[in-house]
Structure formats: C-alpha cells, structure tokens
C-alpha positions as CSV (number, residue, x, y, z in Angstrom):
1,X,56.7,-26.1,-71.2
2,X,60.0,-24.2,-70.3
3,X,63.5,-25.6,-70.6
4,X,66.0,-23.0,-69.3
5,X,69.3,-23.4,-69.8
6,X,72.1,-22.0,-68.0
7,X,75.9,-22.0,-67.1
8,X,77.8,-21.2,-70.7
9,X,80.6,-18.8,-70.7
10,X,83.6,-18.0,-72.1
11,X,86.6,-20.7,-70.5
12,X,90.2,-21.6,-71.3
13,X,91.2,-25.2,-73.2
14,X,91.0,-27.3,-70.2
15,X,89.0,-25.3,-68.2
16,X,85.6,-27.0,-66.6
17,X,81.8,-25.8,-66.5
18,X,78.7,-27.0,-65.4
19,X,75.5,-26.1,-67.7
20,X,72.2,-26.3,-65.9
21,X,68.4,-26.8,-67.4
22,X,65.3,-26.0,-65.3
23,X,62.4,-27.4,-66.6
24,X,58.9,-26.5,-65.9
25,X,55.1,-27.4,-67.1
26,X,55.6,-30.9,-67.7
27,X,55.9,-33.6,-65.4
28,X,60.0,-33.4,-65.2
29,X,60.3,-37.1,-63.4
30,X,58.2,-38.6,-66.0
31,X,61.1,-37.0,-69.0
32,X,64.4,-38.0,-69.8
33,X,66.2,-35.2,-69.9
34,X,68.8,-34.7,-73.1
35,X,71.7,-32.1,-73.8
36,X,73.0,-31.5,-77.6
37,X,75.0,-28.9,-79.3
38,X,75.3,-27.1,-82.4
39,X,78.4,-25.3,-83.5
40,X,78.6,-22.9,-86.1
41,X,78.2,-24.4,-89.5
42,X,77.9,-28.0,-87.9
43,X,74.6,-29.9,-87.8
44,X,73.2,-30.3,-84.1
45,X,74.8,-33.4,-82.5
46,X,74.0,-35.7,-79.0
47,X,75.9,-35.1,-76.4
48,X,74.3,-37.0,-73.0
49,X,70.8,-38.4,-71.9
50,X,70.0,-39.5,-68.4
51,X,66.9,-41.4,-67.9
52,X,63.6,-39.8,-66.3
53,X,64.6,-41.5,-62.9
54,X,68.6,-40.8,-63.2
55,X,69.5,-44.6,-63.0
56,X,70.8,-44.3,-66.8
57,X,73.3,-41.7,-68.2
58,X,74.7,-42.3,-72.1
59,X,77.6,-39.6,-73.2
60,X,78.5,-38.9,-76.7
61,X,82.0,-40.8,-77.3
62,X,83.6,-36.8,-78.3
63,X,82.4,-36.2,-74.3
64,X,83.3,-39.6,-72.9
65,X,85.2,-39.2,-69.4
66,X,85.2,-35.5,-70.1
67,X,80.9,-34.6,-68.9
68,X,79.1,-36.2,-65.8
69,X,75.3,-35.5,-66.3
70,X,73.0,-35.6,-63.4
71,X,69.5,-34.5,-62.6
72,X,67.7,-33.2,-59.5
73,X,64.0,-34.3,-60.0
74,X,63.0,-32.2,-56.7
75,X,64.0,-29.6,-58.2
76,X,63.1,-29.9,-61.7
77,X,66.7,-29.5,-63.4
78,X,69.4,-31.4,-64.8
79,X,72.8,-30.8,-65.0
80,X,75.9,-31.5,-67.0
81,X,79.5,-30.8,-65.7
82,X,82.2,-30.8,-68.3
83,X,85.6,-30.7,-68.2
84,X,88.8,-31.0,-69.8
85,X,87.4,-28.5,-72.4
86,X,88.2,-28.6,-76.1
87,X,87.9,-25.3,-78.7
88,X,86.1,-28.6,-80.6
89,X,83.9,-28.1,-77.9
90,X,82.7,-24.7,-78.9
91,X,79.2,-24.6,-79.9
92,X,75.4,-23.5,-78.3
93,X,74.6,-26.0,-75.5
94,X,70.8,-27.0,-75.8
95,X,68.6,-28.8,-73.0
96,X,65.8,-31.0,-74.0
97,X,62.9,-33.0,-72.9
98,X,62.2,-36.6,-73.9
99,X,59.5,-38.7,-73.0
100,X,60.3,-42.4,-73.9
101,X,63.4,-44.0,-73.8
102,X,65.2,-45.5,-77.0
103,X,67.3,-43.8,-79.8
104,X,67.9,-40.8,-77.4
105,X,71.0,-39.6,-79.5
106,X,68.1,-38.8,-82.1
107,X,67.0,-35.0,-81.5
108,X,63.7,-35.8,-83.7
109,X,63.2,-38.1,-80.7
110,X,63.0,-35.1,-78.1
111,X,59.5,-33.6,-77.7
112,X,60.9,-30.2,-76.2
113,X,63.6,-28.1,-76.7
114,X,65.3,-24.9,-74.3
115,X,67.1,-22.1,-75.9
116,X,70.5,-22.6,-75.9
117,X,73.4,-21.6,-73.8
118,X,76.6,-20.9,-75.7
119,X,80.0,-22.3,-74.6
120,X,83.1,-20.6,-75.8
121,X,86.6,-22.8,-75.4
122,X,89.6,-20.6,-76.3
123,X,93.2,-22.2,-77.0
C-alpha cells in the first residue's frame, strides 16, 4: 500500500492550497480516507476524514470553514483544499487510510499512513 501525498509549499498568511493523496494497493473505495498534521514539537493532531464513499466529511474545529476535503474514488485520491491560512497552520500534512468508520479523529484508528507533505504559512 502507497499513500502519496502532494501539494505542500511555502504560502503567505491567508494564502490557500490544496494537498492531494494518491493511494494505491488497497481497495481505495472501500477506505476512509484521513488527513492529520504534525508540527514541530506538537503531537500529531486530526485534521478531516471523509467517508469511503464521500457522503461524510468531519473537519477539525482549528480547520472549520477554512479546509473542504473531497475524494475522487476513480481516481484513487483525495484531496483537501485549505484556505485562509494560519502560521498555526504550519506543520507536515499526512494522508491516511482507514478502513471502518468511528473515532476517525484517532490516528491509532488509521491502518495506513503516507509520508508527509510539509506546509509552510509565513506572517
């Protein structure tokens, strides 16, 4: 199983950007998909979920009417557009791969992880 995630950069405080995660060697419309972050020093935290078919999305309340997360199930990826960007946003953006629903803020509940993608927000 690869999650491969994609889209960080360097952006401006209120700046937007949209972090993608291809997934492959698992059944990807059978996953919820999950997105959490880490910055330095912090513990990892929950930032969205969407469900396996895309009908359900739940957004940390830090990201609440700042991130719309979506997923392409033909194409095996799932996306998260963020905007309004905070320096508190500043941290490595990971992807990951859940198979059941319930207690998806709970990263031990998430059966595969990507790499990362790091998001800089300057002031």
């Amino acid at each position: 199983v690869q999650l491969q995630a994609s889209g960080g950069g360097l952006v401006q405080a209120g700046g937007s950007l949209r972090l993608s995660c291809a997934a492959s060697g698992l059944p990807f419309s059978a996953y919820g998909m999950g997105w959490f972050r880490q910055a330095p020093g912090k513990e990892r935290e929950f930032v969205a979920h969407i469900s396996s078919s895309g009908g359900s999305t739940r957004c940390s309340d830090s990201m609440q009417g700042r991130l719309t997360i979506s997923r392409d199930n033909a194409k095996n990826t799932v996306y998260v557009q963020m905007s309004n960007l905070k320096p508190d946003d500043t941290a490595v953006y990971y992807c990951a791969a859940v198979r059941y629903g319930g207690y998806v803020d709970i990263a031990d509940r998430y059966s595969y992880w990507g790499q990362g993608t790091l998001v800089t927000v300057s002031s």
